[in-house]
N, C-alpha and C positions, 0 to 999 in steps of 0.2 A: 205902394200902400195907399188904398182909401182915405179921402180926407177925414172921411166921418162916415162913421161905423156904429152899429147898433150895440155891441157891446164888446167892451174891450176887458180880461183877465187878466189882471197885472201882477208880476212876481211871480209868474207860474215855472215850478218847478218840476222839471219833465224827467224820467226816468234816466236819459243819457247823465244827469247832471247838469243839465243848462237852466239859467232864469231868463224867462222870457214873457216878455207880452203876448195874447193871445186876442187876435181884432178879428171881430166875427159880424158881417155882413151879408145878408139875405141868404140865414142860414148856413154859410158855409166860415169857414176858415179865410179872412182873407190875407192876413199878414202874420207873421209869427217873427218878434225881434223887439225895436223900440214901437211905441203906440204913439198914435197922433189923437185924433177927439171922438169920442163915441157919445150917445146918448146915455147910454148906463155903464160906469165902471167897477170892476167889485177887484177888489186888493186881494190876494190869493197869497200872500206870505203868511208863511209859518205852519199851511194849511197844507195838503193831498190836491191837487188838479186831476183827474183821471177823463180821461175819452168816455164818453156814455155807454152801457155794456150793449151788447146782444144778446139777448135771452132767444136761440132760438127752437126752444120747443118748451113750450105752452098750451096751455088749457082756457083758457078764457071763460067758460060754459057760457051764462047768458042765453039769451033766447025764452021761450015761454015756460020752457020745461025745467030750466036750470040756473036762473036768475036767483034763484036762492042760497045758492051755494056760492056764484060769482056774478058778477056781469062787467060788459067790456070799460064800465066807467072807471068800477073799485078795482078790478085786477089791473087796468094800465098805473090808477094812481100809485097803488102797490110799488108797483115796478118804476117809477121814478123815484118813489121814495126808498128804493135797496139802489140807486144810481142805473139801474136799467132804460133807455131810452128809445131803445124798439125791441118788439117781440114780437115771434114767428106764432101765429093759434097752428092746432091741430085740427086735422078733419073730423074727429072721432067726437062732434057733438053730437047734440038732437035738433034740428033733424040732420044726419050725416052728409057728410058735401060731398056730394058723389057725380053733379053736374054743373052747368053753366047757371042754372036757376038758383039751385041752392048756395052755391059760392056765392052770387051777387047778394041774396037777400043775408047772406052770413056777411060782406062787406056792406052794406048798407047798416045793418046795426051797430058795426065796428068804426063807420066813419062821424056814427052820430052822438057817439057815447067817449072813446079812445081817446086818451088825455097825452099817450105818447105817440110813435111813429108805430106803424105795424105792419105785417104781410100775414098773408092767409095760405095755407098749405092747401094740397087737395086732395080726398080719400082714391082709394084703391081698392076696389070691391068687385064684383061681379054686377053687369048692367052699367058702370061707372063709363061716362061720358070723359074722358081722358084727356081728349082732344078741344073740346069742349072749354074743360077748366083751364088749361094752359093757354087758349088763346083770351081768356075772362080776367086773367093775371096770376094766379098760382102759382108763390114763392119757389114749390117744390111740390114732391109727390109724395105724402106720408107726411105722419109717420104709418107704413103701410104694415100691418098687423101680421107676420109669420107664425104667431101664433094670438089664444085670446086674451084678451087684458077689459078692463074697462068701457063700455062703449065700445068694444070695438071686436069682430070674429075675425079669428085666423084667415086669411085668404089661404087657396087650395094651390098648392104648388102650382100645377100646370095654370091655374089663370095666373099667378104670378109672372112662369117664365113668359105668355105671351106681352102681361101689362109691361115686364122690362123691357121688352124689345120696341115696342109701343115710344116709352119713354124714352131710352138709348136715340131711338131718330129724332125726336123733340130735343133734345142735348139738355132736357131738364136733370134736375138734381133726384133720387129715389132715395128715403131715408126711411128705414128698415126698422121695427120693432121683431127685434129675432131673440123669441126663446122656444123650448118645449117645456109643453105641459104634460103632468103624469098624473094617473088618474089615484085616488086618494082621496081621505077626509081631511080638507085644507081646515082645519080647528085650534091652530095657533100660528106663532112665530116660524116655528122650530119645520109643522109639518108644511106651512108654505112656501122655509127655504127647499125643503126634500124636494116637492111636487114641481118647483120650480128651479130644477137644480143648474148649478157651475156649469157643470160635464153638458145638461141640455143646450144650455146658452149657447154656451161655443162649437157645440154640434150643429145648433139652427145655422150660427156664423156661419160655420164653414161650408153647410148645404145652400146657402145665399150665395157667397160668393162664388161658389164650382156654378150654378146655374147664372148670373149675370154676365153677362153680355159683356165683351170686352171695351168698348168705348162707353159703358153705363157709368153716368157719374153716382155713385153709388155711395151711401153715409148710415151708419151704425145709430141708432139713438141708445141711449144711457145701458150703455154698454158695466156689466156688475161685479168684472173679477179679471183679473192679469190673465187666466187664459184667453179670453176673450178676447180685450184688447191687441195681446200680444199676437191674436192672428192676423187681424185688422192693421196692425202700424205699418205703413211705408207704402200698405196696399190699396186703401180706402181711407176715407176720415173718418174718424167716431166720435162719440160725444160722452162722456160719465157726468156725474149725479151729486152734487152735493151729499147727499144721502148715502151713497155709495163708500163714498171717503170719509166721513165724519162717523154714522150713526155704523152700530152691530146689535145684531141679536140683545148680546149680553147684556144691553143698557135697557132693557126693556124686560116688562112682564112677561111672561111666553103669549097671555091672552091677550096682549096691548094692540087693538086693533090700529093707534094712530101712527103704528110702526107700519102698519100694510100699506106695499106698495110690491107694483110691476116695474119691472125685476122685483126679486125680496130685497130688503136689508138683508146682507149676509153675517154669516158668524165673524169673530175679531179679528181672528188669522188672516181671514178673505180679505177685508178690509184692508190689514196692514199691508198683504201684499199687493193688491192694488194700486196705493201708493207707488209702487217701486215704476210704476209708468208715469208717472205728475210731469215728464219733461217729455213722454211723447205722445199726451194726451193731447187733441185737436181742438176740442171745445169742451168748456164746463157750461152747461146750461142747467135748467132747475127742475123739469118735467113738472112744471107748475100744476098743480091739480088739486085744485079745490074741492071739499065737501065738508059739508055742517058738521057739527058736533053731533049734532042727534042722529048722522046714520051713521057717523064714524064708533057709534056709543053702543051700533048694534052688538049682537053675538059675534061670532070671529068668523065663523063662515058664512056670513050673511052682509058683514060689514065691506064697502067700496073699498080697493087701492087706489091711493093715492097720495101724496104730501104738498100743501101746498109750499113754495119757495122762493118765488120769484122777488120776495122784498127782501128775501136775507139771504141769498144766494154770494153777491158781491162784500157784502158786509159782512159776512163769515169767514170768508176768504183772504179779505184784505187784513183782517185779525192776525189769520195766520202771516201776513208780510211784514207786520207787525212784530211779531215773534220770531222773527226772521226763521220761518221753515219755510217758505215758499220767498222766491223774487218777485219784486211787484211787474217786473216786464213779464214774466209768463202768466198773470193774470192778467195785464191785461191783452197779450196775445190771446188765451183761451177763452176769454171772453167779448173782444172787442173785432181786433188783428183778424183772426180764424174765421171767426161763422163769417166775417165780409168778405174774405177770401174765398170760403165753400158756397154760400149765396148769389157771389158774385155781383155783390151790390158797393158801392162807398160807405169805409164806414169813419166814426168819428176818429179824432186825431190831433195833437198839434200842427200840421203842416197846411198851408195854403192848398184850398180844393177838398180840404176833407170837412165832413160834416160840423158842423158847430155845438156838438154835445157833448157837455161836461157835466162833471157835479161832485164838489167839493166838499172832502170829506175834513173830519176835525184828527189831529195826531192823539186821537187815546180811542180806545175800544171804549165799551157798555158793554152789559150783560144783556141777551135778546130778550125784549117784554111782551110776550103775547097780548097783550094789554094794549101798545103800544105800534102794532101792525092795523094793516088797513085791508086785506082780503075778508071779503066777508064770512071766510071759513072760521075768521078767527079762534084758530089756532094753531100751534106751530111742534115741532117735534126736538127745535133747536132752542127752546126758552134755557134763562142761565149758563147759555155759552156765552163767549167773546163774538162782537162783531161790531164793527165800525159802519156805522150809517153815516150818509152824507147831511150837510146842514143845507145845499140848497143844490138841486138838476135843473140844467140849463138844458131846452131845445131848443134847436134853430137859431140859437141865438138869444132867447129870451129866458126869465128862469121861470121857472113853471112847479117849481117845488122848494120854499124857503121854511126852514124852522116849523116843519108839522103843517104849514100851507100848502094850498096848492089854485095855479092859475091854470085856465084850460089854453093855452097859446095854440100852436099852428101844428099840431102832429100833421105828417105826411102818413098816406097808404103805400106802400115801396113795393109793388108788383114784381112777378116773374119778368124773366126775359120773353115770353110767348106773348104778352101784353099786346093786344088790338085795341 
C-alpha cells in the first residue's frame, strides 16, 4: 500500500458484503483493505459506494448546429451527476464523423469542454474513411444505422457487408442500430410503434448477423423487445434502454411526442416481456439524446426521436435495488463490469489497478425533478419516478460532483485500440 494517497473511501461496503477501504492514487485503485494517509478522506458508512458507470451510447450534440439542445460541458456534467463517469458519443452529429478530420475536430471540442472521461465512436457511411478513424482513436464503429433514425440514413446492405469485413480485420468493435422501417403516416405513438415494428427489429437482427463476418466483434445498440434479444444472447452482446424497461405506450398520450424515440416505446405486454431478459442483458446504457422542448413541442410527425438519460439512467435503476427487483451486482455488471469488458478498456472497481471512479449514493430514493437535471434538454420522460442520485462522483480520484456542485478535475479521452 501507498504511503500517501490522494483520496482514501472508508467503510466502503462492497456488493460481496465486505467493508473496506478504498486508496486511490493517480487515478487508479491502489489498495483495497485497511488505509494509511491520503489528502482527502470521505467516510462512506451507511452510504452505497458503487464503481462509476459506463454509459456507452450517447449523443452529446454540441458543435455549432446543436449546442442548443446539448454541448459536451452540460451532457458530461449530466452524466456525473446520474453517477455516470465516462461516456461513448455517437457519430451521427452535425457534421457526421465519417473521417480522420472530423473525428479530431469532434475530439478537440470534447477535450475542451468534457467534465468526465469519454471516447468517441466512428460513423459508417458511404465515402467513410474507416481506416482513417480507427487509427485517429475510435472507441468503436457505430452506432452504424441498418435502418434510418435521427441524423442518421440507413446504410445499403451491400456497403455494410463490405464496411464489416473492413472492420472484422481492424479487430474493432461494430455496434448496430438494427430496425425496419415501414412506410406510413408516422402521427402518433401507436402508428410509430406499427412502422417501427417488433417483428422488423428482429428481422433487421437476424439479416445483421446471417451477413457478418465470423470473427466481427459485433454489438446490438438498445435492442426493444425479447425477441430481439433472445436472438442476440450467447451470440453477440447487446445493449437495452432504460426506456425500453420502464416506459409503454400506455403511459402516454397517443400524440405525446416526448415518448418518441428510435426504437419506439413499445406497448405494456412488450415491455413486461422484455424484462424476462434483465439477467442476460449485456449492457444498460441510456441512448442519451437530447432535444429542446420547443422541437419536441412540434406536431408528431415532424417532432425529433429521442429521450434524453444519461443523468437518470443509474438512479432509476439503483431505485429498483432498492425495491429489491433487481441485484445491485447485475447493475453494476450492466453498467460498469460489461461495456469495459465489450470496450475492452479498464473499467472502475474496488480492486487495485482498477480505475478510481466512484459516487456515492444516499440509502433512500426521490422522486425524479425535471427541475433538478442538468442536460440542457431539460426535460425528462421519468419525472415522479423513484431514483436514487448520488450525493457526490469521484474521478480519478478526485470528486468532481458534490451536493449539486461540480469541479472540472482530470477527465481522460479513452481511445480505441487502432490509436496512433
Amino acid at each position: 500500500m501507498p504511503e500517501y494517497c490522494d483520496l482514501i473511501l472508508k467503510n466502503v461496503s462492497t456488493p460481496a458484503g465486505l467493508v473496506r477501504d478504498i486508496s486511490i492514487k493517480n487515478g487508479l485503485v491502489a489498495h483495497s483493505g485497511s488505509s494509511g494517509r491520503a489528502e482527502r478522506t470521505i467516510d462512506c458508512k451507511g452510504l452505497y459506494c458503487l464503481p462509476g458507470a459506463i454509459d456507452m451510447h450517447v449523443h452529446m450534440r454540441g458543435g455549432k448546429e446543436q449546442s442548443s439542445k446539448e454541448t459536451w460541458k452540460t451532457g458530461t456534467m449530466s452524466a456525473l451527476a446520474g453517477g455516470v463517469t465516462h461516456v461513448v458519443d455517437q457519430p451521427n452529429c452535425i457534421p457526421a464523423i465519417k473521417d480522420a478530420s472530423t473525428f479530431e475536430s469532434r475530439l478537440k471540442e470534447a477535450k475542451s469542454q468534457a467534465y468526465c472521461n469519454f471516447s468517441i465512436n466512428a460513423g459508417v457511411m458511404k465515402g467513410a474513411d474507416l481506416s482513417g478513424m480507427h487509427r485517429a482513436g475510435a472507441m468503436a464503429f457505430g452506432e452504424i444505422f441498418a435502418a434510418p433514425s435521427s441524423y442518421g440514413e440507413g446504410v445499403p446492405p451491400e456497403y455494410l457487408r463490405s464496411a464489416f469485413l473492413e472492420i472484422e480485420k481492424s479487430g474493432c468493435l461494430a455496434t448496430v442500430h438494427a430496425e425496419t422501417v415501414l412506410e406510413g403516416t408516422d402521427d402518433s405513438l401507436d402508428a410509430h410503434n406499427c412502422l417501427r415494428p417488433v417483428s422488423g427489429e428482429a428481422e433487421a437482427v437476424s439479416n445483421i448477423m446471417e451477413m457478418a463476418p465470423d470473427d466481427l466483434r459485433l454489438h446490438f445498440c438498445h435492442l426493444s423487445s425479447f425477441e430481439s434479444a433472445d436472438l442476440v444472447s450467447g451470440r453477440h452482446t447487446f445493449e437495452v434502454m432504460p426506456h425500453h424497461l420502464l416506459l409503454s405506450t400506455d403511459m402516454f398520450d397517443a400524440k405525446d411526442t416526448f415518448a418518441r424515440v428510435n426504437p419506439p416505446v413499445r406497448d405494456d405486454a412488450t415491455r413486461k416481456k422484455l424484462w424476462r431478459m434483465w439477467d442476460k442483458i449485456d449492457v444498460l446504457a441510456s441512448d442519451h439524446a437530447p432535444h429542446t422542448v420547443s422541437e419536441k413541442s412540434a406536431d408528431f410527425s415532424s417532432a425529433p426521436s429521442g429521450i434524453p438519460g444519461v443523468e437518470t439512467m443509474v438512479p432509476l435503476f439503483l431505485a429498483l435495488v432498492y425495491q429489491k427487483k433487481i441485484s445491485l451486482e447485475s447493475l453494476i455488471a450492466k453498467t460498469t463490469i460489461n461495456p469495459a469488458r465489450i470496450l475492452h478498456i479498464n473499467c472502475a472497481g474496488y480492486e487495485p489497478g482498477m480505475r478510481g471512479d466512484f459516487a456515492i449514493y444516499p440509502k433512500r430514493s426521490e422522486k425524479v425533478d425535471p427541475g433538478r437535471l442538468h442536460s440542457l434538454a431539460g426535460w425528462t420522460p421519468y419525472g415522479g419516478m423513484e431514483g436514487v442520485f448520488p450525493d457526490k462522483t469521484i474521478l480519478r480520484g478526485e470528486v468532481v460532483y458534490s451536493d449539486g456542485d461540480f469541479l472540472k478535475g482530470s477527465p481522460e479521452w479513452i481511445p480505441g485500440e487502432g490509436y496512433i
